[in-house]
PLY file of the C-alpha trace (Angstrom):
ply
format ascii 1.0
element vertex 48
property float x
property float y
property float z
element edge 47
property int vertex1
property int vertex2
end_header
0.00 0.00 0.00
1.42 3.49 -0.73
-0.15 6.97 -0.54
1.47 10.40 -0.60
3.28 10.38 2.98
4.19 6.37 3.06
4.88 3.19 2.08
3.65 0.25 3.56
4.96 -3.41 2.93
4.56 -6.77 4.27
7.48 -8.56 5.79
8.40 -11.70 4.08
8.80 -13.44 7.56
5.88 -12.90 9.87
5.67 -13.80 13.31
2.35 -11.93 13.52
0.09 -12.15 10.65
0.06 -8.72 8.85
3.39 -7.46 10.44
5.33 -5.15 8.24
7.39 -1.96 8.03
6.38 1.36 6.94
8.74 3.98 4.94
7.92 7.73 5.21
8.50 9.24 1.77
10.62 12.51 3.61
13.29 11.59 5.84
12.73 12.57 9.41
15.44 11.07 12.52
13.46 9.90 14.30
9.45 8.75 14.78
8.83 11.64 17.59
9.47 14.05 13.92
7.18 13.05 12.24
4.71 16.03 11.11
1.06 15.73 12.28
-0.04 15.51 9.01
2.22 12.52 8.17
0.84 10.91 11.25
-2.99 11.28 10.04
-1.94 10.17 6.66
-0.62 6.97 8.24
-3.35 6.29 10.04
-5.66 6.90 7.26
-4.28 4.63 5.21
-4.70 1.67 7.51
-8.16 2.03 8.49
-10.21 3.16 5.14
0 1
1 2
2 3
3 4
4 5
5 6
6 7
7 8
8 9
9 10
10 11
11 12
12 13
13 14
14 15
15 16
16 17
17 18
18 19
19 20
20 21
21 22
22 23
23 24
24 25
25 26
26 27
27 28
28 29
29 30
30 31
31 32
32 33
33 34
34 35
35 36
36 37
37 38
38 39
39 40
40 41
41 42
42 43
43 44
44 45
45 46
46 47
């Protein structure tokens, strides 16, 4: 799944059904800075 902040893909070896890793599109160092709006769009995307 992709949309205009992310990309989300599945890891090959799951140890929980569904696990994977997503990759924002603009670097940022660490998760704490992250904008808001990249956080919504995240969020968004898994639960349409």
């Amino acid at each position: 799944m992709s949309n205009e902040s992310c990309t989300y893909t599945l890891l090959k070896e799951q140890e929980i059904k569904g696990a994977g890793i997503i990759v924002p599109k603009e670097h940022r160092e660490t998760v704490f800075d992250l904008t808001q709006e990249s956080r919504l769009s995240y969020r968004k995307m898994f639960f349409q």
